[in-house]
Each structure stands twice: as structure tokens, then as C-alpha cells.
VOGU-3710 file (C-alpha; in Angstrom, 3 decimals, decimal comma):
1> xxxxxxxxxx> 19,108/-1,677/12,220  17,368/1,647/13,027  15,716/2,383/15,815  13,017/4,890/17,125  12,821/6,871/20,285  9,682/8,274/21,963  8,520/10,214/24,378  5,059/10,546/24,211  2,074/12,675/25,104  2,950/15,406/22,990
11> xxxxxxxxxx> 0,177/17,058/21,540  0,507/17,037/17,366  -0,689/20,185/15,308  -0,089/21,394/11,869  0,050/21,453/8,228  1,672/17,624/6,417  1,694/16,807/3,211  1,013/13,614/1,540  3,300/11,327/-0,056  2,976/9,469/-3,463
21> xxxxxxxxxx> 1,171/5,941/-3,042  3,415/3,473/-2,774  1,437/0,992/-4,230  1,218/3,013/-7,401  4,618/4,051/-7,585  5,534/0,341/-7,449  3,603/-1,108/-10,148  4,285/2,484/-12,477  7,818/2,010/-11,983  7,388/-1,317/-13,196
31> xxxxxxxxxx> 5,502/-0,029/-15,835  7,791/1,511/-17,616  9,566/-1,008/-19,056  6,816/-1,645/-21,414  8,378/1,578/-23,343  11,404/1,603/-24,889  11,241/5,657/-24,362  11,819/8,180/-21,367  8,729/7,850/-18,674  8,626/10,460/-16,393
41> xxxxxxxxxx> 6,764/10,140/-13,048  5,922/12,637/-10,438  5,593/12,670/-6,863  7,392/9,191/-6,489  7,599/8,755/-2,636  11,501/8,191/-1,183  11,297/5,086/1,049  12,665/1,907/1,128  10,674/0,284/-1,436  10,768/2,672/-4,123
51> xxxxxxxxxx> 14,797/2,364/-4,171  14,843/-1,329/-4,260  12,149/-1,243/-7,390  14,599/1,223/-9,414  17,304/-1,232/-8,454  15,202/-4,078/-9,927  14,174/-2,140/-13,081  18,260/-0,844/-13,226  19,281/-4,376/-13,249  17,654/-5,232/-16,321
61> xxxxxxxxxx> 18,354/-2,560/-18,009  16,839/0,650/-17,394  18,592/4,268/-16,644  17,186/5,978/-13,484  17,263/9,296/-13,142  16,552/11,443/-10,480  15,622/9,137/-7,640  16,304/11,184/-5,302  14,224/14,235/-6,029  10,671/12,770/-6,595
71> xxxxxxxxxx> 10,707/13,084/-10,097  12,020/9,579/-11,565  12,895/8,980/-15,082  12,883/5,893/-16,353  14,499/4,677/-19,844  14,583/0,996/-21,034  15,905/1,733/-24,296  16,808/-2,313/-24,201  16,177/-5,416/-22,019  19,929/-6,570/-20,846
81> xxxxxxxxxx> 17,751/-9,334/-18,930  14,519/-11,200/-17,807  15,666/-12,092/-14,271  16,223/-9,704/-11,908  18,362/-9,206/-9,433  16,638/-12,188/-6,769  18,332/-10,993/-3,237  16,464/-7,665/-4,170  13,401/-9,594/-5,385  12,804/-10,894/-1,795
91> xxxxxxxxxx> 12,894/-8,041/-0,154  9,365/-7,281/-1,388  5,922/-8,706/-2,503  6,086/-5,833/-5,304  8,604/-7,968/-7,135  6,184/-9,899/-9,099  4,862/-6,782/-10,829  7,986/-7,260/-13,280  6,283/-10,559/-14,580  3,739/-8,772/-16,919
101> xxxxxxxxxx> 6,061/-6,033/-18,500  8,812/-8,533/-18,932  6,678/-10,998/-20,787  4,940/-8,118/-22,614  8,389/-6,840/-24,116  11,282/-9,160/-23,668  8,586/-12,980/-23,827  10,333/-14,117/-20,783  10,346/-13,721/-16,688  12,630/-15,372/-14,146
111> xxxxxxxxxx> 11,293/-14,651/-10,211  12,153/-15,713/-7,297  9,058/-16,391/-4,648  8,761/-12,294/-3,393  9,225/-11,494/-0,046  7,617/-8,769/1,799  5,378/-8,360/4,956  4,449/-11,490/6,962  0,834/-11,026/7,359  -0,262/-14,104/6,293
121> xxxxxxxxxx> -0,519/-16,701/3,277  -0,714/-14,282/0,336  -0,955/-16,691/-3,274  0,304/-15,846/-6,491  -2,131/-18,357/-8,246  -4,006/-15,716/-9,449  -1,551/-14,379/-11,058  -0,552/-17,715/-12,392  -3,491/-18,404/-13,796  -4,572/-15,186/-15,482
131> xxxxxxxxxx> -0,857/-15,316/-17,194  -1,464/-18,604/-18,407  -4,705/-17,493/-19,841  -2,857/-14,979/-22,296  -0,553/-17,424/-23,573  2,414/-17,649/-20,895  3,865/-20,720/-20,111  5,021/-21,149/-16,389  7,014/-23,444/-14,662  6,373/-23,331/-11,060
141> xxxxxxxxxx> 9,808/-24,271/-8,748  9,950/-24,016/-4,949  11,989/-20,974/-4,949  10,872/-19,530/-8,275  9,189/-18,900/-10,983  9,920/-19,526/-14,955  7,632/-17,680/-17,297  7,716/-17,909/-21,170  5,849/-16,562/-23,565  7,193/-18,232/-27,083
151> xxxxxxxxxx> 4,677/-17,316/-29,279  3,974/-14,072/-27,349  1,063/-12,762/-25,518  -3,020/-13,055/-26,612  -6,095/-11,217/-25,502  -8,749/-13,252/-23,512  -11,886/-13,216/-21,136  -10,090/-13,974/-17,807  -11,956/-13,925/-14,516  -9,855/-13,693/-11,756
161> xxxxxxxxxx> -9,644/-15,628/-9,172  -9,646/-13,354/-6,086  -10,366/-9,195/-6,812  -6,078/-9,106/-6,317  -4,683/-5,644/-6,656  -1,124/-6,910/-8,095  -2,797/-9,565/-10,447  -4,879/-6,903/-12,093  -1,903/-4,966/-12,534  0,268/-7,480/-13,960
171> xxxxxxxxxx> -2,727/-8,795/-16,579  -3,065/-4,914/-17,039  0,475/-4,337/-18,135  0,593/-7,917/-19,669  -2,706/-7,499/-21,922  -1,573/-3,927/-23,101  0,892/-5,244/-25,945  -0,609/-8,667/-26,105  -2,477/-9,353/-29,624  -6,556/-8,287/-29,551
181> xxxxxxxxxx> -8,457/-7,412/-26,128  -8,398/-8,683/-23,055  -11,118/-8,761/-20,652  -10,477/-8,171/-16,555  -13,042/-9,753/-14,892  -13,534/-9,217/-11,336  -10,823/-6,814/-11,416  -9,074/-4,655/-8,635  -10,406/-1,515/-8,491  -8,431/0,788/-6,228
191> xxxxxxxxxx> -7,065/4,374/-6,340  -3,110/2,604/-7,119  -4,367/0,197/-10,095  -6,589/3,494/-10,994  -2,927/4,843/-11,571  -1,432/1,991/-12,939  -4,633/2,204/-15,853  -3,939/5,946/-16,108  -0,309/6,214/-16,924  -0,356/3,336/-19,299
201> xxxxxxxxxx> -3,106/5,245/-21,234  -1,241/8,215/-21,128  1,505/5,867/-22,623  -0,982/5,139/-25,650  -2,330/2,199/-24,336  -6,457/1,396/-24,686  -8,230/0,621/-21,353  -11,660/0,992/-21,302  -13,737/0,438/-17,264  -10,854/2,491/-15,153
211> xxxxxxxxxx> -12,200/2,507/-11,769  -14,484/-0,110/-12,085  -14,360/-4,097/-11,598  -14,418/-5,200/-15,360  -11,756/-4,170/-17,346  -11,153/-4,197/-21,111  -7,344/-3,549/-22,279  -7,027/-3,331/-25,962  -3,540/-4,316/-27,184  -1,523/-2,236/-28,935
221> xxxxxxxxxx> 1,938/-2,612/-31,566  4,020/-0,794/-29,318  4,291/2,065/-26,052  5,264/5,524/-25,677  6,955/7,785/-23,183  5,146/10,461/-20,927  4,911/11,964/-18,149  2,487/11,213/-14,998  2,041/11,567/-11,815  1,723/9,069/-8,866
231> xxxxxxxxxx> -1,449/9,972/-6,343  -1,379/10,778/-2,554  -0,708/7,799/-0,389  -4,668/7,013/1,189  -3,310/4,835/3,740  -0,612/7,680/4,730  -3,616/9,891/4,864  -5,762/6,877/7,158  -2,857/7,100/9,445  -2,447/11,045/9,638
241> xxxxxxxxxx> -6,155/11,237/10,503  -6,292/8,548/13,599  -2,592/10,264/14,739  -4,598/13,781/15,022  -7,505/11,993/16,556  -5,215/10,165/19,103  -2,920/13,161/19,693  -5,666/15,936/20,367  -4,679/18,538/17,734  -6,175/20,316/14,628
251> xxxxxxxxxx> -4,375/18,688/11,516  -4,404/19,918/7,778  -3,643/17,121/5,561  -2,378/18,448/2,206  -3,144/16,589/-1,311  -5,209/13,987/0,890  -7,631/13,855/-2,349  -10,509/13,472/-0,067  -12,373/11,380/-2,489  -10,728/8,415/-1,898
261> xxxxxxxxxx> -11,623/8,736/1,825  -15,503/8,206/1,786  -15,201/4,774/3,768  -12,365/5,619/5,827  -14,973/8,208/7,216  -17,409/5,982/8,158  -15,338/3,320/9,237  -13,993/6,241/11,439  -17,263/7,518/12,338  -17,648/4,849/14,482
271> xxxxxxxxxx> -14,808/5,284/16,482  -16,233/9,388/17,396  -13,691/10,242/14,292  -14,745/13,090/12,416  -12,670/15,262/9,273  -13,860/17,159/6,320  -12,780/18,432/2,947  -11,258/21,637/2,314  -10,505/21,750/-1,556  -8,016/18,886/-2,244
281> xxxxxxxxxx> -7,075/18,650/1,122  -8,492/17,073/5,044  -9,249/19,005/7,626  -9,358/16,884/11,117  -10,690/19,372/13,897  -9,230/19,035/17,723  -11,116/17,837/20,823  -12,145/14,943/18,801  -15,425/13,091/20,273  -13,638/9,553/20,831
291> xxxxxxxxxx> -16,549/7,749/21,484  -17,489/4,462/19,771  -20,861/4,682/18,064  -22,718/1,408/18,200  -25,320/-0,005/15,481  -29,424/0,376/15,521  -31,068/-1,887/18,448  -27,231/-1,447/20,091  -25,023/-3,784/17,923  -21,870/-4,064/18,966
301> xxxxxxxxxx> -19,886/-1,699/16,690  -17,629/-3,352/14,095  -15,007/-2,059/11,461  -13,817/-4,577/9,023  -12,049/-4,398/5,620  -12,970/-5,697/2,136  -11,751/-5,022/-1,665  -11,930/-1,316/-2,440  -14,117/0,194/-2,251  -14,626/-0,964/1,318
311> xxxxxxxxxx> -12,000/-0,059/4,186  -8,920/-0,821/3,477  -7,002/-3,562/4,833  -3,659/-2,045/5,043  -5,607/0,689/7,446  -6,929/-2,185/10,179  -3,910/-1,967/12,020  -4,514/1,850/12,125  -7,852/1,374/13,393  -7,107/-1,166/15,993
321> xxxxxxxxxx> -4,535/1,339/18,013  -6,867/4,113/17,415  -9,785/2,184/18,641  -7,328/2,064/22,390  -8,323/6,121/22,782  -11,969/5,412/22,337  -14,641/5,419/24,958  -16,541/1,897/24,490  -15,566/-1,621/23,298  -15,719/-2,136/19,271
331> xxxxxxxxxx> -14,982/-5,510/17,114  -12,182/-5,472/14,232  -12,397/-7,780/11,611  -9,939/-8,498/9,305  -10,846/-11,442/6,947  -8,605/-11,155/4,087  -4,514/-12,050/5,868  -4,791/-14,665/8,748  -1,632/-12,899/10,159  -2,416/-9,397/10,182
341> xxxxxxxxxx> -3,620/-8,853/13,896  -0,323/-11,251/15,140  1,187/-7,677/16,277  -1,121/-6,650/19,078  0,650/-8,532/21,706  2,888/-5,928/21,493  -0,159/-3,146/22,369  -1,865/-5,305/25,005  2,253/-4,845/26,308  1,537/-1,323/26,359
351> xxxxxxxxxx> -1,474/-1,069/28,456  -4,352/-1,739/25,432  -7,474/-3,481/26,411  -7,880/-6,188/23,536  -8,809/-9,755/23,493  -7,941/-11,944/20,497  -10,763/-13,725/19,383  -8,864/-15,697/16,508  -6,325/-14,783/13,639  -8,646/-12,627/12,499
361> xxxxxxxxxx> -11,279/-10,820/14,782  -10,036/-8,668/17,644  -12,055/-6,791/20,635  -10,699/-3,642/21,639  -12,233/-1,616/24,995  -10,892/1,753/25,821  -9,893/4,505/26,436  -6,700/2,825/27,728  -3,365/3,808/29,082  -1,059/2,949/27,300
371> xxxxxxxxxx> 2,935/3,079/28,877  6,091/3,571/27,020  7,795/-0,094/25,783  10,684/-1,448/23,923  9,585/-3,194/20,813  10,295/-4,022/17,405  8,264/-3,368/14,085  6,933/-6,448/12,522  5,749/-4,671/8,942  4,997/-1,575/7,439
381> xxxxxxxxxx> 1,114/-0,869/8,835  2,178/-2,615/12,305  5,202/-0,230/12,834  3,283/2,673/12,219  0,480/1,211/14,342  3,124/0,940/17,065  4,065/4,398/16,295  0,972/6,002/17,067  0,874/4,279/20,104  4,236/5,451/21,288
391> xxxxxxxxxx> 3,457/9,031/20,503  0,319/8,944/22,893  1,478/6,795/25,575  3,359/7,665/28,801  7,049/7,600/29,040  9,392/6,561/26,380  9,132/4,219/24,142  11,996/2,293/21,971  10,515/1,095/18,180  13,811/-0,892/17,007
401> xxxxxxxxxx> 13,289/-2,357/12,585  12,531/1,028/12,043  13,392/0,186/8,722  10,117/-1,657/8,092  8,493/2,009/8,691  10,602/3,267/5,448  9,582/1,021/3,591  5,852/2,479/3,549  6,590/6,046/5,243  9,191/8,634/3,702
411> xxxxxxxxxx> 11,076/10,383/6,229  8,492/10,034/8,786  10,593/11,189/11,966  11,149/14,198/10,481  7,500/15,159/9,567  6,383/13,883/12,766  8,570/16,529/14,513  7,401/19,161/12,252  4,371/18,575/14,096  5,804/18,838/17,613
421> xxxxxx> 6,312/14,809/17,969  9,409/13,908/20,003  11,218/11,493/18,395  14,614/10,639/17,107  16,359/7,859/14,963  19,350/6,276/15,993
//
């Protein structure tokens, strides 16, 4: 088990760059078994995640090349299987994106039930369902999943259940060599499914409604190999902004793709967060005016995620820690994982002013103090939640499951020190 060491209060100031989203490399990994030719992709971020994905895809048959250098190439010149490997499977949610490609190309799926962060009751029914739709025939277990598709895969008008970023994908990559057109209603819509879209048209696929909640994928005889690139991380880019906030220092964000960041400014906003553009990059200014900003008639100010393009939920963890360094008392509302906000014991630990309204709402009233503590990291956002905290607060501080951190964050204790952060792995 790795473990962080902190000593905080150092003010952070710099150039970072941004890493490939995870949750596009993921799902584009995944994608390219639909291809029986080299697929090349770009800026493919190096954490934990990404590594067990290209063990997945290995297992059943794919050559990976270049892991290790950001630019991955994949070849599935043949399926040697439609199970993969299940110890691997449960270390992560983004297991299931192997169900659509495998039906697509070999008619057949074996999964175990994924694993991943424990943030709360997160159903595959969706993805169940919309399967089913095509022509898929599933046989639900208690530990598993058993998908056929015997007389393969067939365009339809699905409507999905919830707006689920993995069940688009896997309909997505599903419905691209299924027979006729399928129809994606109510479909994710965020920048990582934007990718998934893009580099299966750049494969030769026919998807018409990118970036938008109704999506039409026209099926097609077979894919080809290309070359893409994965985006910038946005949530990476979330948590780079609230660390220079919290920290005190000017910070240029490279490849943020500032586009993608219209709500994370106004959630931000209202926290006394302010950043701008510069070309393809973020610019966060220091002395940063920390002050919550309430609503007209003086409504309690309130930051709360929702399907893209509202704030994202993956950044309320972000926002909860940063909220600790603002002047004035704010709500946080995260509807969408029951478990999410489960972590802040660990804050209130550290000095933070929050009361816990329920699973889901929080109140948090700063500025606070926050002390050094020994603590562990209970998921990806969490841990670097915890992170931030520990670089701002007095004293050391001791982050042991480290490891969750990788998953999400590539080589983070490194850039963080590139910055003037004092902290060390062991």
C-alpha cells in the first residue's frame, strides 16, 4: 500500500499540464476491439486504470504497444476470448465497457459484477436494457453477467433509462456494427463519450448528434484502424483550479481546453473562484477573492451536480474541500451517488466546518483551519479531495491507499512538487 506525506502550507505556483481523460481513454481502449486493425491513441494518461484496461483488452486477445509512453497501440487481429480476465474486471466500474465491443465482434460477453469506487448504488440496468433492445440476450447471475447475441446485433429506438455515461458508450460501440440505425435517446453527452463518438468515426463508423442528447449510430459491415487522440482530463483541470485557489498562487493550466469549463466557472464563481482562457489553456490569477457569493434576495449559495452539461459530479468532492478556504457558509448537493459525501468525516477530522445534512446535502462554513491528520483515501475524487486539504493545512499530514489517487491522477506527487508542494510517496 502507498502512502502520502505532507507538509502543508506551501504556497503552489507554476506551469502543469493536463492529462488524457480517463474516462475517455477507458471506453477508447475498449473501443478498439471493434477493429481487427492497428488503433493508435494519443495522450493516453499512465495511472492505475489505464494499465488494468490494456490488461483486460490483452487477455482477450489484443497486442499493446507502447503503454508506457502515452501513445498506445492497440491490435485485435482475433478474439482468443469473450470473458475477461474477472480478478481484473473488479478492480473497476470501467469493466463493463467490454460488453458492447465484444458482442459487436465476437456475439458473446462474460462479466463479472465491476468493481470500482464505493460511492453509492450505481445500476447496470440501463445497460441491460438498452443491450437487450438490440438483440442481446442476457442472463443475469449474482456475480455475473452472460451476454449473447446469436443472431447478432439490430438497430433500434432505445431510450435510456437514466442519461448514463457508460451505457451510451456501450450502445455506442454496440450499435456501430449492429444491422440498420440505432437511435440514443436521452443519451450521455459529455466531453469523454464526445471522444468515444469521435474516434469511432474516425474508425469509419456513422454517428450523427455528437455532443448532443439524441444520438443516431448507423451500422456499418466492418471497422478500421486510425489514429486519435484522447482529450484533457476536465476533472484534473476542476481540481488544478480549486488547488491554486486554496494554495494562493498564479497557476497556468496547459491543454485545459477551456471550453469544457463553462459550468465549473460558475459553480466556482460562487465560491470567490475566478480563471480565464488564454488560447487552449487556464489561467487562475493569485490572491484569489475566497468569498462565497450568495443568490438574489440572499439565498443561501448552493453548488450541486447534474448530467453534463451541468457540474460535474466527480468534481463535488473538489468543491466541498475548497468550499473550507471560503469566507461564508454554502450548501453542496450531490443527488446522483447516495455515498459520495461518506468521506468528509475525515475533513471535519481536520478542522473543516461541515454539517451533514443527509447522504447527500452537506453545509460547509469557512474559512477553516484545517490541521495535519493520518488518513486513508476512500476513492479517486475523495483522495484527491483529501489531498488538497493536506497541502493547505498545518503540520503534516499522512494520506495512506494512495493507490486509489493513481487510479484517476498520473504521477501526481511528482507534478505537485514541480509546483513547490512538499510531498513524498513511501
Amino acid at each position: 500500500m502507498d502512502t502520502f506525506i505532507i507538509q502543508g502550507g506551501h504556497e503552489l505556483t507554476g506551469e502543469i499540464a493536463v492529462e488524457g481523460n480517463k474516462n475517455a481513454a477507458l471506453p477508447m481502449l475498449a473501443a478498439t476491439l471493434l477493429t481487427d486493425e492497428p488503433v493508435t491513441l494519443d495522450n493516453v494518461p499512465s495511472i492505475r486504470d489505464v494499465h488494468t484496461m490494456a490488461g483486460l483488452i490483452a487477455a482477450v486477445g489484443a497486442e499493446v504497444d507502447g503503454l508506457a509512453t502515452g501513445r498506445v497501440t492497440m491490435t485485435t487481429r482475433a478474439l482468443t476470448s469473450h470473458a475477461p480476465d474477472p480478478e481484473l474486471c473488479r478492480r473497476m466500474r470501467a469493466s463493463f465497457a467490454l460488453a458492447g465491443p465484444l458482442l459487436a465482434r465476437a456475439g458473446a460477453c462474460t462479466l463479472p459484477v465491476p468493481g470500482g469506487d464505493r460511492i453509492g448504488r450505481r445500476p447496470l440496468d440501463t445497460h441491460v436494457s438498452a443491450l437487450q433492445q438490440l438483440g442481446a440476450e442476457i442472463e443475469v447471475f449474482p456475480d455475473r453477467y452472460v451476454m449473447r447475441a446469436p443472431h447478432g446485433l439490430v438497430g433500434r429506438d432505445i431510450f435510456l433509462e437514466e442519461m448514463s455515461v457508460m451505457a451510451t458508450e456501450n450502445v455506442v460501440m454496440a450499435a456501430s456494427l449492429a444491422r440498420g440505425t440505432t437511435i440514443i435517446r436521452n443519451a450521455a453527452s459529455e466531453p469523454h463519450v464526445q471522444d468515444v463518438c469521435n474516434l469511432i468515426a474516425a474508425m469509419g463508423g456513422r454517428i450523427e448528434g455528437i455532443g448532443t442528447n439524441t444520438l443516431a449510430v448507423h451500422g456499418v459491415p466492418r471497422l478500421h484502424g486510425c489514429a486519435f487522440a484522447v482529450g484533457p482530463d476536465y476533472l484534473e483541470v476542476g481540481s488544478f483550479i480549486a488547488l491554486s485557489a486554496m494554495t494562493g498562487g498564479p497557476l497556468l493550466i496547459k491543454r485545459a481546453r477551456p471550453a469544457d469549463h463553462r459550468i465549473t466557472a460558475i459553480a466556482f464563481s460562487r465560491l470567490g473562484v475566478r480563471f480565464e482562457a488564454r488560447g487552449d489553456d487556464i489561467w487562475v490569477p493569485a490572491g484569489q477573492e475566497l468569498e462565497v457569493q450568495h443568490g438574489l434576495h440572499g439565498a443561501l449559495a448552493r453548488i450541486h451536480d447534474a448530467p453534463w452539461p451541468g457540474f460535474p459530479a466527480d468534481l463535488v468532492s473538489i468543491a466541498v474541500v475548497l468550499a473550507t478556504r471560503c469566507r461564508g457558509s454554502v450548501l453542496i448537493h450531490e443527488w446522483m451517488y447516495e455515498s459520495r459525501l461518506y468521506w468528509v468525516d475525515k475533513l471535519i477530522a481536520m478542522g473543516a466546518r461541515v454539517t451533514v445534512c443527509d447522504p447527500h446535502r452537506v453545509i460547509v462554513e469557512g474559512p477553516a483551519r484545517l490541521y495535519g491528520q493520518t488518513m486513508s483515501s476512500p476513492d479517486i475524487r475523495a483522495g484527491m479531495a483529501l489531498l488538497l486539504a493536506a497541502l493547505v493545512a498545518e503540520g503534516e499530514s499522512v494520506i495512506q491507499n494512495a493507490q486509489q489517487i493513481d487510479r484517476g491522477y498520473a504521477n501526481i506527487e511528482s507534478r505537485l512538487r514541480a509546483l513547490g508542494a512538499a510531498i513524498e510517496r513511501v
